[in-house]
BASE-853392 format. One record per atom (N, C-alpha, C): atom name; x, y, z. Coordinates in nm, 2 decimals. Example, Ala and Ser with C-alpha at 12.3 -4.5 7.8 and 13.67 -1.06 7.14 Angstrom:
! residues 2
SITE   atome        u        v        w
SITE       N     1.32    -0.57     0.78
SITE      CA     1.23    -0.45     0.78
SITE       C     1.32    -0.33     0.78
SITE       N     1.28    -0.22     0.71
SITE      CA     1.37    -0.11     0.71
SITE       C     1.29     0.00     0.79
! end
This chain:
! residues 83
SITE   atome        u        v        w
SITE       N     0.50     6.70     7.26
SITE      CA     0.42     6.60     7.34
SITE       C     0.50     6.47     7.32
SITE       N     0.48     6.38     7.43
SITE      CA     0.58     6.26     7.43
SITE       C     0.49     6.13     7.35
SITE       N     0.51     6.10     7.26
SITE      CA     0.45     5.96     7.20
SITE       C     0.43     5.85     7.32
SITE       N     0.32     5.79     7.36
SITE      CA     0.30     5.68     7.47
SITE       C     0.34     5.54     7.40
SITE       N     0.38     5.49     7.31
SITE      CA     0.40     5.36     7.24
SITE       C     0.55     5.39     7.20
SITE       N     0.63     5.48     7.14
SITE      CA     0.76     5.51     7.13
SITE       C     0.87     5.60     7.17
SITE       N     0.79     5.66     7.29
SITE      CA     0.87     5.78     7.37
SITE       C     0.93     5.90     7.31
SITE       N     0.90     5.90     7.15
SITE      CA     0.97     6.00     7.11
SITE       C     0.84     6.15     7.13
SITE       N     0.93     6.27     7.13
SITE      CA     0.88     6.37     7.17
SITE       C     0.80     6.47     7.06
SITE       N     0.82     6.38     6.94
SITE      CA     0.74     6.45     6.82
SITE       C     0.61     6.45     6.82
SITE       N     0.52     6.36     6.88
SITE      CA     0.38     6.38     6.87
SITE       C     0.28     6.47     6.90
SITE       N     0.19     6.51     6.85
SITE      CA     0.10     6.55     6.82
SITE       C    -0.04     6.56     6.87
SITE       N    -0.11     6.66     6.92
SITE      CA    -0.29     6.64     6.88
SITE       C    -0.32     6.68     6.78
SITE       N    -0.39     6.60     6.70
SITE      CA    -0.47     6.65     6.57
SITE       C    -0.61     6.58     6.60
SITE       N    -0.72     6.69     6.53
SITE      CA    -0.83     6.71     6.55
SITE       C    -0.92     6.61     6.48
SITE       N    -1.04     6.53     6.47
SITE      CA    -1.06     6.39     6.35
SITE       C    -1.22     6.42     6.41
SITE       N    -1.25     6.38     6.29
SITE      CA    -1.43     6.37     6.30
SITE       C    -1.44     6.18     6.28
SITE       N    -1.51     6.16     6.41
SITE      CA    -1.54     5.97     6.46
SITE       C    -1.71     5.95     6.42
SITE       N    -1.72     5.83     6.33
SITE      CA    -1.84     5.84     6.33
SITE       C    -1.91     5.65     6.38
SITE       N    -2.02     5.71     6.45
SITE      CA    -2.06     5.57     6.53
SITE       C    -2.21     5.52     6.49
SITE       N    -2.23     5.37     6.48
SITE      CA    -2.35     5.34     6.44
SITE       C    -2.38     5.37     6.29
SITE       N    -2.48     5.34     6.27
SITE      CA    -2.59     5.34     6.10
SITE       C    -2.70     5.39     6.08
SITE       N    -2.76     5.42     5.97
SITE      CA    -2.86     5.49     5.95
SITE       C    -2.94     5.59     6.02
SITE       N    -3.02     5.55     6.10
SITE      CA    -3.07     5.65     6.21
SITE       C    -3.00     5.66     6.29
SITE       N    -2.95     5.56     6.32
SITE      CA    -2.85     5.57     6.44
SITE       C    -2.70     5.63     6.44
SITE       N    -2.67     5.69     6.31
SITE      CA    -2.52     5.75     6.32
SITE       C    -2.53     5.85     6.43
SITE       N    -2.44     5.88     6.45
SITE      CA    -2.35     5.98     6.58
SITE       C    -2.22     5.98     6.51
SITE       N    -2.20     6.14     6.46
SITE      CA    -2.08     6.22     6.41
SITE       C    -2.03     6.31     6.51
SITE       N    -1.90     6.27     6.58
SITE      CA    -1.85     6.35     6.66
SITE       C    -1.74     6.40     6.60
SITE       N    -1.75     6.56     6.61
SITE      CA    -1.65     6.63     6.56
SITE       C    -1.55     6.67     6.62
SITE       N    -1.42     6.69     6.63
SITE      CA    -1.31     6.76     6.66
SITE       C    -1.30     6.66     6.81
SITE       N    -1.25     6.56     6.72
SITE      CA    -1.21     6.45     6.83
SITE       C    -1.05     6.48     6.88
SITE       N    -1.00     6.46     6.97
SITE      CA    -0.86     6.48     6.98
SITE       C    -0.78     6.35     6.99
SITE       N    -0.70     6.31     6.86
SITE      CA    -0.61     6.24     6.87
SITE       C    -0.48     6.25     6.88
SITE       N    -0.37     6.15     6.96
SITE      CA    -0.25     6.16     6.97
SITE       C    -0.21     6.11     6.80
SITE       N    -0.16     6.16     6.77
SITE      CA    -0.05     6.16     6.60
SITE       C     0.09     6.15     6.61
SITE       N     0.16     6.07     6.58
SITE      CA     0.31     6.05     6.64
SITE       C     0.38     5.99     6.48
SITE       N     0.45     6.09     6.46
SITE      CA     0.54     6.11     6.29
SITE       C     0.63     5.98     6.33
SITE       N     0.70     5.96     6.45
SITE      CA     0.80     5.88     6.45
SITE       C     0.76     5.76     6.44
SITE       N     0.66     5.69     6.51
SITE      CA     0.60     5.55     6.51
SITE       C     0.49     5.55     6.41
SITE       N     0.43     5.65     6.37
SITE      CA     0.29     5.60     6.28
SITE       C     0.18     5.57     6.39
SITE       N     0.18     5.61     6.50
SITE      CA     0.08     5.55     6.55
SITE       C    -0.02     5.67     6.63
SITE       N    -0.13     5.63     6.63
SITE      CA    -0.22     5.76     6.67
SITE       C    -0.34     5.70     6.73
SITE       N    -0.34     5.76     6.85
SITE      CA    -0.46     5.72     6.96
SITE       C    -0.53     5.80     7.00
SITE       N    -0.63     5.76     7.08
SITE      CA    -0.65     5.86     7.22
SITE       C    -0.69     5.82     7.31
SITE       N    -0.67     5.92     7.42
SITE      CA    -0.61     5.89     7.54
SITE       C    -0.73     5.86     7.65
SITE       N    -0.70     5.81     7.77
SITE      CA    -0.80     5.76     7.79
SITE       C    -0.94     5.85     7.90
SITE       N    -0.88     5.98     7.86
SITE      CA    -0.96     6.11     7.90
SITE       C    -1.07     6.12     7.78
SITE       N    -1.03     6.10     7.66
SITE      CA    -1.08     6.09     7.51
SITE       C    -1.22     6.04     7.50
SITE       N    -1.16     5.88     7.50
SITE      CA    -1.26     5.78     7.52
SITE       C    -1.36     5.79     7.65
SITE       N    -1.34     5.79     7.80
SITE      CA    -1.44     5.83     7.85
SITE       C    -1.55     5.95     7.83
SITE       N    -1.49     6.09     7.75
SITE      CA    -1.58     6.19     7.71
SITE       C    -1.66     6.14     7.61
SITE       N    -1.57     6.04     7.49
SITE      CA    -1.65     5.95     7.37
SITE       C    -1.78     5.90     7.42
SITE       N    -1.77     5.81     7.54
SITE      CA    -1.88     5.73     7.60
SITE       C    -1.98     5.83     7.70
SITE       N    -1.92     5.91     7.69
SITE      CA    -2.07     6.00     7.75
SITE       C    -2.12     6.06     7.67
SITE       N    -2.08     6.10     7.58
SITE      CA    -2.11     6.16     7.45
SITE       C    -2.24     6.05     7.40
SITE       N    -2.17     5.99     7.37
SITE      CA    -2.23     5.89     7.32
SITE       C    -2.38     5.85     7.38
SITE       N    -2.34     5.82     7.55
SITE      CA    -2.47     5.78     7.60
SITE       C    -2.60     5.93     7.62
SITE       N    -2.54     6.03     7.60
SITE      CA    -2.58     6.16     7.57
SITE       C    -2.65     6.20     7.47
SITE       N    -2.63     6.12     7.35
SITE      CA    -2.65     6.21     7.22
SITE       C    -2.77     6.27     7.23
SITE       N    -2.89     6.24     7.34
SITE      CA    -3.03     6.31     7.26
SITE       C    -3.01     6.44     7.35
SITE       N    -2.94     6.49     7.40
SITE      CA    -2.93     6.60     7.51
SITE       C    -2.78     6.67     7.43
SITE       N    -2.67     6.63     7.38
SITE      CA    -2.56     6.70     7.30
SITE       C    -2.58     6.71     7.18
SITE       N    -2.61     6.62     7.09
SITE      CA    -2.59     6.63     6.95
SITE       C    -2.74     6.69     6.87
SITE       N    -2.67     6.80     6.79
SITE      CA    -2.78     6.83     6.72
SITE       C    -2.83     6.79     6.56
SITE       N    -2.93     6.76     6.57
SITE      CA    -2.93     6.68     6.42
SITE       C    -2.93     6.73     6.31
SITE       N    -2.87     6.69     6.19
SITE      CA    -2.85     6.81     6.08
SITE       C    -2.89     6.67     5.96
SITE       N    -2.90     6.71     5.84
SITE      CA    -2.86     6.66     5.72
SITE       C    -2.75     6.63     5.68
SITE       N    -2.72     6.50     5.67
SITE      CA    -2.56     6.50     5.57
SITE       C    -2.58     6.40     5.44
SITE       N    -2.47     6.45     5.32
SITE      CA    -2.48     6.35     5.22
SITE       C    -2.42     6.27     5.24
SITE       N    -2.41     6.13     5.18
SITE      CA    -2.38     6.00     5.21
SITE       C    -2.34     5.97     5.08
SITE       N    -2.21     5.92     5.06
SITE      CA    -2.15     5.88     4.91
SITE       C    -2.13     5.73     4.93
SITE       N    -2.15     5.64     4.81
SITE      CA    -2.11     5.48     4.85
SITE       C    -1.96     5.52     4.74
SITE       N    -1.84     5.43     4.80
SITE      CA    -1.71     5.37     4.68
SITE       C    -1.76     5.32     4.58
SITE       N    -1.75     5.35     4.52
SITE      CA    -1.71     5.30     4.35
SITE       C    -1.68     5.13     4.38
SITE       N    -1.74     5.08     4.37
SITE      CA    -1.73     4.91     4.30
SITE       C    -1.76     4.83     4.40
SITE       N    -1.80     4.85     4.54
SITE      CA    -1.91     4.79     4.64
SITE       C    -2.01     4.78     4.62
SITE       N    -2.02     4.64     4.68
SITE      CA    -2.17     4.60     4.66
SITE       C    -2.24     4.61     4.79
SITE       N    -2.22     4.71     4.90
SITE      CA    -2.26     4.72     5.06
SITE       C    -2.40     4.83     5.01
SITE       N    -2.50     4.76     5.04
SITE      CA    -2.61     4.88     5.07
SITE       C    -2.59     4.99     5.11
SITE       N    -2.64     5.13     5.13
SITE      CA    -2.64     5.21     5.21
SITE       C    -2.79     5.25     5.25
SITE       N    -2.79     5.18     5.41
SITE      CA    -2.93     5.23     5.46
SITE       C    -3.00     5.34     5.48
SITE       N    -3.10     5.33     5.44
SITE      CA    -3.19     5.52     5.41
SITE       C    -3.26     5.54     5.50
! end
């Protein structure tokens, strides 16, 4: 695949979990598809991506199903994590 920022032909899709919003409102979208490109370091997605993102998104109570997840805070932050 052709890198769009450096032309070289090394790049990549690799798969990424995007997560949007807070507390009640998170939205975890899985098996995002991003461009990955070894040669420049640079990784996007494309703008097929982002439009499916934004319906996704305005979607979620009809796509996403809701589950339990655990929530870890970093070590030496002082950022709340909302419950």
């Amino acid at each position: 695949m052709k890198c769009a920022m450096c032309d070289a032909e090394d790049a990549r899709v690799v798969y990424v979990s995007r997560s949007y919003g807070t507390g009640d409102d998170l939205l975890v979208v899985e098996n995002v598809p991003i461009v990955s490109c070894p040669s420049c370091g640079e990784r996007y997605m494309t703008a097929q991506t982002l439009h499916e993102l934004e319906a996704i998104k305005s979607e979620r109570r009809q796509r996403a199903a809701p589950r339990t997840v655990a929530v870890a805070q970093f070590p030496g932050t002082s950022a709340s994590v909302p419950v």
